[in-house]
C-alpha positions in Angstrom: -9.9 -16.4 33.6 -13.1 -16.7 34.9 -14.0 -13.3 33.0 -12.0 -13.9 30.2 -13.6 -11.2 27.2 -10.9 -12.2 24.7 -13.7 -13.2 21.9 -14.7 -9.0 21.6 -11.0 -8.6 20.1 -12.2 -8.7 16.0 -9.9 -6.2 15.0 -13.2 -3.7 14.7 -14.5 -6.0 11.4 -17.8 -5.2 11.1 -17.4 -1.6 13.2 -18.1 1.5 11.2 -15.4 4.0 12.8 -16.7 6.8 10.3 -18.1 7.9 6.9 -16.5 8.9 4.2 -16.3 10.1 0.9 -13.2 8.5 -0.7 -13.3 5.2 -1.2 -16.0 1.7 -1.1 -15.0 -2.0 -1.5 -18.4 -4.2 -2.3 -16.5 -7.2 -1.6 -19.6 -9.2 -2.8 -19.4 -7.9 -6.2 -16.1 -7.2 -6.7 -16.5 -3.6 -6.8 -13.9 -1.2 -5.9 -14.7 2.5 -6.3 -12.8 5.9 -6.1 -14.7 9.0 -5.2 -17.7 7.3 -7.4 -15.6 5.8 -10.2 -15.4 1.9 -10.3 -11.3 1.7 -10.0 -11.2 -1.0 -13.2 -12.0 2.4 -15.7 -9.6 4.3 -14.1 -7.3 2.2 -14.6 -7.9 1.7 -18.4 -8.2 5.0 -19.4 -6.6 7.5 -16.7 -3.1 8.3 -15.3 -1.8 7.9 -11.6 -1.5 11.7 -11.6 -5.6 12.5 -12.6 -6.1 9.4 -10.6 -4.0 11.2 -7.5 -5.8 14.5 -8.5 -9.1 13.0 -8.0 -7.9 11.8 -3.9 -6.4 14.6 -3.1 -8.6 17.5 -4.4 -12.0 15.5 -4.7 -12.4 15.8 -8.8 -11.1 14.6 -12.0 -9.1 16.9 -13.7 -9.2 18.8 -16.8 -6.4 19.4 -19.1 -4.8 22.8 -17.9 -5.6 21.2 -14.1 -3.9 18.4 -14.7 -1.1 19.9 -16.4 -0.7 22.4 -13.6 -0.7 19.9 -11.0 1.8 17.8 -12.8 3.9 21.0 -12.8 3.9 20.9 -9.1 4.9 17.2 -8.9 7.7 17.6 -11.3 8.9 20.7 -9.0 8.5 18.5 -5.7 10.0 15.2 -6.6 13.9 16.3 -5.7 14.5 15.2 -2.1 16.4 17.9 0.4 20.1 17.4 0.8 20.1 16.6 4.0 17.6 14.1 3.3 19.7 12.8 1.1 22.9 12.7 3.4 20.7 11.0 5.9 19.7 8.0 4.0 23.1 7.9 2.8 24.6 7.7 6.7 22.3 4.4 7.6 23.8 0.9 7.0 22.8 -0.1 3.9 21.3 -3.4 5.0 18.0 -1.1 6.3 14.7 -2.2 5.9 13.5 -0.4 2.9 10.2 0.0 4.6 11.8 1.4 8.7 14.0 4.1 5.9 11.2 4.7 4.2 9.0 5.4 7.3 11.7 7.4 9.1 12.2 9.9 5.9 8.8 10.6 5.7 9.2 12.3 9.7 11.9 13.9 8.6 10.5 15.7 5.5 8.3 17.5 8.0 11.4 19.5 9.0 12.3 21.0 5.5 8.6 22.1 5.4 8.6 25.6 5.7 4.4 25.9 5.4 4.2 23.4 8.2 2.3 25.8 10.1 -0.2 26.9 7.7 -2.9 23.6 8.2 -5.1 25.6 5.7 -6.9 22.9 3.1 -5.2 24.4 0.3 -1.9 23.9 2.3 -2.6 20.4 3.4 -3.6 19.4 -0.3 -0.6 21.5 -1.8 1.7 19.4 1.0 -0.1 16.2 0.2 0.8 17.1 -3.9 4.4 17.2 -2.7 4.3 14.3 -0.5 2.8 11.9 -3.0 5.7 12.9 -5.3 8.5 13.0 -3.2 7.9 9.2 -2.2 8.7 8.0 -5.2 11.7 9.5 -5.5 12.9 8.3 -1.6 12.1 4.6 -2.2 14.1 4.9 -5.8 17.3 7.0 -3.8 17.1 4.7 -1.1 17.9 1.7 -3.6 20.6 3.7 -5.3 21.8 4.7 -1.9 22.2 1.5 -0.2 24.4 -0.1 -3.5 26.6 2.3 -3.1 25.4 4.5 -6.0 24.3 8.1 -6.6 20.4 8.7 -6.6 19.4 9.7 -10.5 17.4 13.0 -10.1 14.1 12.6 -11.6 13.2 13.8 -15.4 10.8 16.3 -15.2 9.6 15.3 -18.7 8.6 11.9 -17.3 5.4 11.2 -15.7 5.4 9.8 -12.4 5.0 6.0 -13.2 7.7 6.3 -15.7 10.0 9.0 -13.6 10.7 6.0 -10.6 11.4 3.4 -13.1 13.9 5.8 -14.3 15.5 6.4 -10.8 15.4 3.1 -9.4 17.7 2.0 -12.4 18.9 4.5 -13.9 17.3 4.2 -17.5 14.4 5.7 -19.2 11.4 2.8 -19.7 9.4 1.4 -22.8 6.3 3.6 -22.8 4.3 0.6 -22.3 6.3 -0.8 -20.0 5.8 2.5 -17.9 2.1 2.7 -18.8 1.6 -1.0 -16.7 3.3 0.0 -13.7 1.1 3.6 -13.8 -1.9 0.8 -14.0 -0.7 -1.1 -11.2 -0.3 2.9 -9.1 -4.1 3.6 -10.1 -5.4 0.6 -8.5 -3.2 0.6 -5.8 -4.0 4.4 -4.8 -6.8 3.3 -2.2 -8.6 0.6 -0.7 -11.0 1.8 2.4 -10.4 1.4 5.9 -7.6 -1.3 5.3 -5.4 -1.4 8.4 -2.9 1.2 7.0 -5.4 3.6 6.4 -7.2 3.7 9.9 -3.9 4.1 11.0 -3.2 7.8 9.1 -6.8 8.5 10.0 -6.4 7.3 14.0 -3.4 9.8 13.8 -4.7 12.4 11.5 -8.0 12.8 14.5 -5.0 13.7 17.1 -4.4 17.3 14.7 -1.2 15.7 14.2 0.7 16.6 10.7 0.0 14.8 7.4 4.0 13.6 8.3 3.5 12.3 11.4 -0.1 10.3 9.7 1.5 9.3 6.8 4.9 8.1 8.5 2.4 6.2 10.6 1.1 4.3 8.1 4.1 3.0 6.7 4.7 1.6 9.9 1.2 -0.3 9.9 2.0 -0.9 6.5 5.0 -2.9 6.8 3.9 -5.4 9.4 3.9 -8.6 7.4 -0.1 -9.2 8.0 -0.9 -5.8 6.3 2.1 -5.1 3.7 4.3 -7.6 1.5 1.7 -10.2 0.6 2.8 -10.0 -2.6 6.7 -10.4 -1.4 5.4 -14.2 0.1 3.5 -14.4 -3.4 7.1 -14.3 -5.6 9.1 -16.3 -2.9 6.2 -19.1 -3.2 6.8 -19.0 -6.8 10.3 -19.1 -6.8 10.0 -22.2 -4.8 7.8 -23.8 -6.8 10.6 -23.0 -9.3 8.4 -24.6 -12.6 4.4 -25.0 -13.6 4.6 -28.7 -13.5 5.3 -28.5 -9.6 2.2 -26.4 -9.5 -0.1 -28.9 -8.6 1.8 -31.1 -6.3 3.2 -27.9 -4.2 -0.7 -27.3 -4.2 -2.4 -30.1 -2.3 1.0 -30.4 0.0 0.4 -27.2 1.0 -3.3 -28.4 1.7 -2.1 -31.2 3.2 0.1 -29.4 5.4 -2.9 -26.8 6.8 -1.1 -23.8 5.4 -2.0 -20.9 2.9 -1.9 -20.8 -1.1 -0.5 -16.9 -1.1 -2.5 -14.5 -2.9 -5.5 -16.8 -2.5 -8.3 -15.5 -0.5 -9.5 -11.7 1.3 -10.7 -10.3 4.3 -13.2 -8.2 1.9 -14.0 -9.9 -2.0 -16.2 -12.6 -2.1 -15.4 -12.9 -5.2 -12.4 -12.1 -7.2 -10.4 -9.0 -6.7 -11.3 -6.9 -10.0 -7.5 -5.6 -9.5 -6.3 -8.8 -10.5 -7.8 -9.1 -13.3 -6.4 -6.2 -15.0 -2.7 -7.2 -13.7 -3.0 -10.6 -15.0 -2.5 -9.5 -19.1 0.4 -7.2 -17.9 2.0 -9.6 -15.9 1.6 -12.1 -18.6 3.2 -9.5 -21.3 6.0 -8.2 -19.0 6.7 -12.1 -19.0 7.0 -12.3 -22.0 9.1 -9.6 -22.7 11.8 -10.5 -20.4 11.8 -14.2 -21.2 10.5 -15.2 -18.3 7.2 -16.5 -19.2 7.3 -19.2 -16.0 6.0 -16.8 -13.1 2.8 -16.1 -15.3 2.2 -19.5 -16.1 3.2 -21.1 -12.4 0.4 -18.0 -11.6 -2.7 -19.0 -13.6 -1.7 -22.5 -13.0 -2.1 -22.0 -9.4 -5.2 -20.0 -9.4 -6.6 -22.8 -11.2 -5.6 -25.7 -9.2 -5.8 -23.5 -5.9 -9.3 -22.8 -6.6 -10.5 -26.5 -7.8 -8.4 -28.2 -4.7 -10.2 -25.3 -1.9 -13.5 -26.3 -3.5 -12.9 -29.8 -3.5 -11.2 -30.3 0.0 -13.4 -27.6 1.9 -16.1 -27.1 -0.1 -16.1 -23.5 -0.5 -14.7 -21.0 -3.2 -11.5 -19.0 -2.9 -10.7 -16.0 -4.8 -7.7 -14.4 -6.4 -6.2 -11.1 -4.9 -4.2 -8.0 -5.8 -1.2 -9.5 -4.9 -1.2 -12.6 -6.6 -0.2 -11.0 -10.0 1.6 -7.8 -8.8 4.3 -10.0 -8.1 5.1 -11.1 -11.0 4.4 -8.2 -12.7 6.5 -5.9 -10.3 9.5 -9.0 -10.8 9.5 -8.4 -14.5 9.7 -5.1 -14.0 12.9 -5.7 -12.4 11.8 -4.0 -9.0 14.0 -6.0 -6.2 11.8 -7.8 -4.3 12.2 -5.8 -0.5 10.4 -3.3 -2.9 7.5 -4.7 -3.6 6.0 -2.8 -0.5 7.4 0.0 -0.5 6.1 0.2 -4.1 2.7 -0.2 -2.5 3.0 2.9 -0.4 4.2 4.8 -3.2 0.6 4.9 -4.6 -1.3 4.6 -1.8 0.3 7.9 0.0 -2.3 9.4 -2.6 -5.2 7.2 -0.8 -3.5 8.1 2.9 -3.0 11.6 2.3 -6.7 12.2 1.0 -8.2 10.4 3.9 -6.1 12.7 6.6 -7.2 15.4 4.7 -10.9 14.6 5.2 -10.5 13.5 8.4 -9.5 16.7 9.1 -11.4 19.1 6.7 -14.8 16.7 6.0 -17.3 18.6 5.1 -19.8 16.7 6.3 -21.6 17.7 10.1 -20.8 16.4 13.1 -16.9 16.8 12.6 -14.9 13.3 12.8 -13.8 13.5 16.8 -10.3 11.7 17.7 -10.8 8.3 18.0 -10.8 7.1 21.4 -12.2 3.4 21.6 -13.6 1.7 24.5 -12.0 -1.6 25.6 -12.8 -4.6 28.0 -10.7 -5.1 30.9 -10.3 -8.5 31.7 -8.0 -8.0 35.0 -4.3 -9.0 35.6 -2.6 -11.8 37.3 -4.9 -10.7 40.4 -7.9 -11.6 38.3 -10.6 -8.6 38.2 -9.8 -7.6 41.9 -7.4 -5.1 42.6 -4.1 -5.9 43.6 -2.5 -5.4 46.9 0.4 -3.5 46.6 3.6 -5.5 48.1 6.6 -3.3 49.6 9.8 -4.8 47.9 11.4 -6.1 50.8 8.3 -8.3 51.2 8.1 -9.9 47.7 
């Protein structure tokens, strides 16, 4: 077309939609920051739950604080019973991430405060919401084999606590204290696609349900969600480290994509997968299944020096390049992987509805109504001329 417009469609990159207090990615030095703290220390020295705490109610906190609000996650985790017979009435060949999406609507009805959008409310519900995930993504695994959900432990903290319902037995302390590493830095990332979403939702005065169930639907399109799926089924193809570096330059050969090499933000290396690396190395280990780590760094390596060679340019690691190995280790099933993701990052989703709604700062965020470019329709930019059917 003549008027054809189609080069404005960036997928708002480089459009600021709103501010915010949450969340910032300096993608040129590989900084990612929660509420003010660089994510890397939070995730060497605090739990998910202060880590949750610090999202939701805007502050790290203390001991009684954090105790108390671990009280209230411990007394939200069990799902409703008709929750429960729901999932259990869907073929069990669902996508984790559509059952997933569709329980999150239907928690709204067994909310009895629903109509009380106080902030206290809205965090309280977000407290709840953040813990009852993890137990639907672990009951919906149990469901769908044909086995009874384990009810969570409430002396088990909420890393350890879905370990323990998705298969039924307690973990290693360590082993639960990598996959609360791998919630932390997980928990929130920006304006990612996901996030916009619960926050494009959120400006309507629609519930933290309907945001959040809205994200998981952004979520599990495969150009936002399940990089890290793509990651494990590359390495299992690979299937050894000495086909590393001939599976590398035919997928350069071939025009395609090294998975988990490269972001729309870093310019450098994501600082999350630095920290996975060691764990996903160690859960390697532990299992006797050293190969994934190695076919990892192996790849890294060789991905990196082939880009720069062929291209010229530098590619960096990302988050999902060791989380998949790590999360395989773990012996989370691989349709998982994303769901896993939105168990931490309802934290990150529910925080930013919550400020989209209550942000303190003046003018308040106004539903988001963008602009767009019309480019005409098969009459070009005239208007059409409305036919009668019997003369078409």
């Amino acid at each position: 077309m003549e008027n054809d417009k189609s080069t404005v469609n960036t997928g708002l990159r480089g459009v600021t939609v709103a501010s915010t207090r949450i969340s910032h990615v300096d993608g040129k030095a590989g900084k990612l920051i929660y509420r003010g703290f660089l994510a890397k220390d939070l995730a060497e020295s605090a739990t998910f739950e202060e880590v949750a705490h610090l999202l939701i109610y805007e502050g790290l906190p203390d001991a009684e604080t954090l105790d108390g609000f671990r009280r209230q996650l411990a007394a939200a985790r069990p799902l409703p019973e008709g929750l429960i017979a729901a999932l259990k009435s869907l073929p069990p060949d669902s996508r984790p991430m559509d059952v997933l999406q569709a329980a999150v609507c239907l928690l709204a009805a067994d909310d009895a405060e629903l109509t009380d959008q106080s902030l206290a409310a809205e965090q309280l519900r977000a407290t709840r919401l953040v813990a009852k995930l993890a137990t639907l993504v672990a009951a919906w695994h149990r469901i769908r084999q044909n086995l009874a959900p384990v009810m969570p432990d409430p002396d088990l903290d909420h890393a350890a606590n879905f370990l323990y319902m998705l298969s039924g037995q307690r973990p290693e302390r360590d082993v639960a204290r990598f996959f609360d590493v791998a919630l932390v830095l997980h928990a929130e990332h920006a304006f990612n696609a996901s996030t916009f979403t619960a926050r494009q939702v959120a400006s309507t005065r629609a519930h933290l349900y309907a945001a959040v169930s809205a994200a998981v639907g952004s979520l599990s399109g495969e150009l936002h969600g399940g990089a890290n799926v793509r990651v494990m089924e590359m390495l299992k193809a690979i299937g050894s480290p000495e086909n590393v570096e001939a599976y590398v330059h035919r997928i350069l050969d071939e025009g395609q994509k090294i998975m988990g090499l490269g972001h729309a933000v870093y310019k450098v290396d994501d600082p999350r997968a630095h920290i996975l690396a060691p764990m996903s190395r160690e859960m390697g280990r532990r299992v006797g299944q050293p190969q994934w780590y190695e076919m990892s760094k192996l790849l890294e390596s060789k991905g990196k020096a082939a880009f720069k060679a062929r291209k010229g340019v530098e590619i960096f690691v990302n988050v999902d390049f060791y989380s998949a190995s790590l999360f395989y280790a773990m012996g989370i099933p691989m349709d998982l992987f994303t769901p896993v993701f939105a168990v931490s990052r309802v934290s990150g989703w529910s925080a930013h509805v919550i400020e989209e709604r209550f942000a303190l700062a003046a003018p308040k965020p106004a539903l988001y109504r963008p602009g767009s470019d019309y480019v005409g329709d098969y009459c070009g930019p005239a208007e059409c001329t409305y036919v009668p059917m019997e003369k078409r």
